[in-house]
Each structure stands twice: as structure tokens, then as C-alpha cells.
N, C-alpha and C positions, 0 to 999 in steps of 0.2 A: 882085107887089111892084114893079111895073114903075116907076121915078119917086121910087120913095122911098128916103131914105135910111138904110140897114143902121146898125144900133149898133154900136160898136168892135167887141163881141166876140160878134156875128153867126159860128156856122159858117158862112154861106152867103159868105163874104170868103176870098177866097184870101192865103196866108201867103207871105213867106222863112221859113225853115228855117236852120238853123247846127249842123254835127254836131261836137263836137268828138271827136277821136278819137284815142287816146294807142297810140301806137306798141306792138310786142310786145315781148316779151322779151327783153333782152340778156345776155351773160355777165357784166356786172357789176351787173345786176339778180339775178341769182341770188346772186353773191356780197355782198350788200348793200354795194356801193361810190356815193359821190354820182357821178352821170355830167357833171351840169351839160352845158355846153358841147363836152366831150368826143364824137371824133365815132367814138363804137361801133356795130359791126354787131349786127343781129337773131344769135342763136342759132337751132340745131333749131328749141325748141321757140318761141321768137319767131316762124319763120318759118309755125309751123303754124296759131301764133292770126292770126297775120294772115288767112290762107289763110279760115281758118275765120268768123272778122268780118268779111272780103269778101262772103262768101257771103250774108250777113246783113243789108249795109249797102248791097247791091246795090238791095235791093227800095225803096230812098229815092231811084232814078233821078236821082243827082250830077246837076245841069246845071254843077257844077263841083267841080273835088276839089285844093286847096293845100292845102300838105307844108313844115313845117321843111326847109332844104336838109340838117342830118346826117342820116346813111345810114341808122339805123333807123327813122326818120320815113318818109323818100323810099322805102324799101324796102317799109313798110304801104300808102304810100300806091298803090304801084304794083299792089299784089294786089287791090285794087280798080278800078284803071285798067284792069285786064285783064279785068275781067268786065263793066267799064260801059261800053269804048271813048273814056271817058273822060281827056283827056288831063291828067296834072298838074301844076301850076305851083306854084315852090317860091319861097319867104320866108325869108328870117337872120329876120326880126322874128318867128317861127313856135318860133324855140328857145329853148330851155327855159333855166330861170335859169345865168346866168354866176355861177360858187361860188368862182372864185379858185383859193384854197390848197386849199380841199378837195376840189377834185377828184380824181379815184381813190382817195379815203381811203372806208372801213370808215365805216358810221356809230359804230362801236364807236369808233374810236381818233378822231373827231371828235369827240364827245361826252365822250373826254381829255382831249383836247389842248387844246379850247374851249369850256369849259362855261360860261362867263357869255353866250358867243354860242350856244351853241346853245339856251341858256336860252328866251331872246329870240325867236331861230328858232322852237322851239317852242313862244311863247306868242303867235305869230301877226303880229308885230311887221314893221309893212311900208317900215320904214325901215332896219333893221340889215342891216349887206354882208357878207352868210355869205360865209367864208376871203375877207373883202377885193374881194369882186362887187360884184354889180346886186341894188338892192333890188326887193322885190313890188313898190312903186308904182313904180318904173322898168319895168317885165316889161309890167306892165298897159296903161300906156301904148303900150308899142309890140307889144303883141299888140293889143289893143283897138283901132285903128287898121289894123294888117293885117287883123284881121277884120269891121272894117266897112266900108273898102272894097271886099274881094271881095264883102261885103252888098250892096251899091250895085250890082253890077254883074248881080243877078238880077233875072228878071221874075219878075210873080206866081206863087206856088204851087213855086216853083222851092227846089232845096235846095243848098248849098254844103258840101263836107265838108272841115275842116278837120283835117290832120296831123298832132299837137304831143306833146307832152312831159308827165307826170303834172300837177308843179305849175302847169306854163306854163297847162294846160289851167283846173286852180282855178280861180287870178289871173282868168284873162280871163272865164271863165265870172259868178265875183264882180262884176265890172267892168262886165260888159254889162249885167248885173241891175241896178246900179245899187248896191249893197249898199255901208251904211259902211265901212271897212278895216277897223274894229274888230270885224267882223261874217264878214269874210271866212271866218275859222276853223270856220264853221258846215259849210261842205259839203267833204264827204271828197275827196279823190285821189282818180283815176281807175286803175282796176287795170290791167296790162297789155293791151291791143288791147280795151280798156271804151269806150265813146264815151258822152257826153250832147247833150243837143239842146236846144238853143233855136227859139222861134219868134217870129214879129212879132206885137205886139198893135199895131194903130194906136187912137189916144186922141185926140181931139178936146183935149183939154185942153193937148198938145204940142205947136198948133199945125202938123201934120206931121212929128216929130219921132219916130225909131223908140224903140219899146220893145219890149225880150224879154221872154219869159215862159219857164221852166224845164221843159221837159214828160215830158223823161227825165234820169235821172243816175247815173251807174256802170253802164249797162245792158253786157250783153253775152251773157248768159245764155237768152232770148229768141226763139222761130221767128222773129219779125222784130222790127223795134222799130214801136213802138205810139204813134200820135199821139191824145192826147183830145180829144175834140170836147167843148162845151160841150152840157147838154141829154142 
């Protein structure tokens, strides 16, 4: 094929990669409290999924691994830096939605106290400021932007694993797709120390312009995660 030019979505084209990957378990993950911005440590058993999705997340050889700077972000991301020698570098624009007033509240007594907003909330609605925050299309913005410049900064074939937050993780995932906002509510959260993956398609038609494709989502389950080749 020496000379010719490969179709967009040729295997024989080396990718970037985008893992995103939402931190373990906290104490106020067990106790269903909103965490937002709140900067909680891993639990026990937080610290065992991490341990154990390192293990797993290893075999995608990081050529880089960024981390939300709160501690149970930095904390996952570290259980992976220690099996890939990989060093981590951490992002504020990486944390998860700013909630305001709800912070440390029960989703139980939120869902009291504010039911025309949580209404809202849960009908996917990417302008309303849960307890008085940062909206989805605020979040997106400045995740979307943190993770495409660590994008920017890989060679071919190369994978970035990004350290984030349940929702934080959605939003951006949504965003890089390209998905309407109205559309956002299609794809689930990410479960504890769960990661998904994006890859590059390159398009002729974007005139150089990147596009993701979705290849994994809520994985974590998995001997390794599994990229598909076309064919």
C-alpha cells in the first residue's frame, strides 16, 4: 500500500486514545451524599478498586495519566502511576460539578428540600445551578478543553488516562462525541474506579479536525479493556 492513501477508518492508522476513569469509592459514596467539589478521601474499599483497575488499566501503556487535583481522583490516579512509572499531572478543570448548597446533603433530603431543581437535574437539563453551582454546559467546557489538550500533546498510537469524577466524566465524554445537550442523558455514569475510552477517528471531511468515537463505556469488569478494530 506503499503511496496510497489509507481511508479514515483504515485499522492500519494508529489512534490517540482518552481513558476516562472515575475515581473509587468514598465514605460519602457509600453514604449516598452529593460530593461535588468537596475534597473526600478514597475508603478501604475505594482504595482496593483502584488497586484492582490499575491492574487492568496498566495493559493501555499511559504515555500520560491526569488526575482532578481532590484527593480521591490523585489518589486513583496514583495506583496506576505506580505500576506504569508513569508520572501524574493534576487539573482543578478535571473536578467534578461544583453543587453549591448541596454539598454533603443525602440525595434523600435534596430531593426535599429542592424538588423543582432536582426535577430539572434529573431531566438532564444542562443550564440549571444545582444548590446554586456550575452548570453541565459550564463543566463541559472546561473539562473538554483540559482534555483536549493533554489530546494535543500525544504521538500516534499513544493513550492519555484521564482522573475525574462520575458526572464530570458524562459531560465530557458527551462533549467530545459531539452529542446535542439534549441528548446528553443517553449514556449512564460511570460506577466507581469504571473507566471509558474514546478514540480518534480522523475524517477528511474536518478538514484535520479530531473526532472521537466511543469504544468502551462503564467498563471495569474485564481481563483488560478491549479496543475494536474495524473488519
Amino acid at each position: 500500500m506503499s503511496g496510497q492513501k489509507l481511508p479514515a477508518w483504515h485499522p492500519a492508522r494508529t489512534r490517540r486514545r482518552i481513558i476516562l476513569w472515575r475515581h473509587g469509592r468514598t465514605g460519602w459514596n457509600s453514604e449516598g451524599r452529593f460530593q461535588g467539589q468537596e475534597d473526600i478521601e478514597l475508603d478501604d474499599a475505594g482504595r482496593e478498586q483502584a488497586a484492582t483497575a490499575a491492574r487492568h488499566l496498566q495493559h493501555t501503556d499511559p504515555a500520560r495519566i491526569i488526575s482532578s487535583d481532590l484527593r480521591r481522583a490523585r489518589d486513583t490516579a496514583e495506583a496506576l502511576a505506580q505500576l506504569t512509572g508513569t508520572g501524574v499531572d493534576t487539573d482543578a478543570r478535571l473536578r467534578e460539578t461544583y453543587l453549591g448548597h448541596w454539598q454533603g446533603l443525602t440525595f434523600a433530603t435534596i430531593s426535599e428540600r429542592f424538588p423543582d431543581e432536582v426535577e430539572q437535574w434529573a431531566a438532564g437539563s444542562v443550564q440549571v445551578r444545582p444548590g446554586g453551582g456550575e452548570t453541565r454546559a459550564e463543566m463541559a467546557i472546561r473539562m473538554g478543553d483540559s482534555i483536549s489538550e493533554a489530546a494535543g500533546t500525544l504521538g500516534a498510537d499513544e493513550t492519555v488516562v484521564v482522573v475525574t469524577h462520575g458526572g464530570a466524566a458524562r459531560v465530557a465524554i458527551a462533549h467530545l462525541l459531539g452529542l446535542p445537550p439534549e441528548h446528553w442523558g443517553v449514556l449512564s455514569g460511570l460506577g466507581n474506579c469504571n473507566w471509558s475510552m474514546l478514540e480518534e477517528v480522523e475524517d477528511s471531511a474536518l478538514e484535520g479536525k479530531v473526532r472521537w468515537r466511543l469504544t468502551e463505556h462503564n467498563a471495569g469488569t474485564l481481563p483488560r479493556p478491549v479496543t475494536v478494530q474495524e473488519g
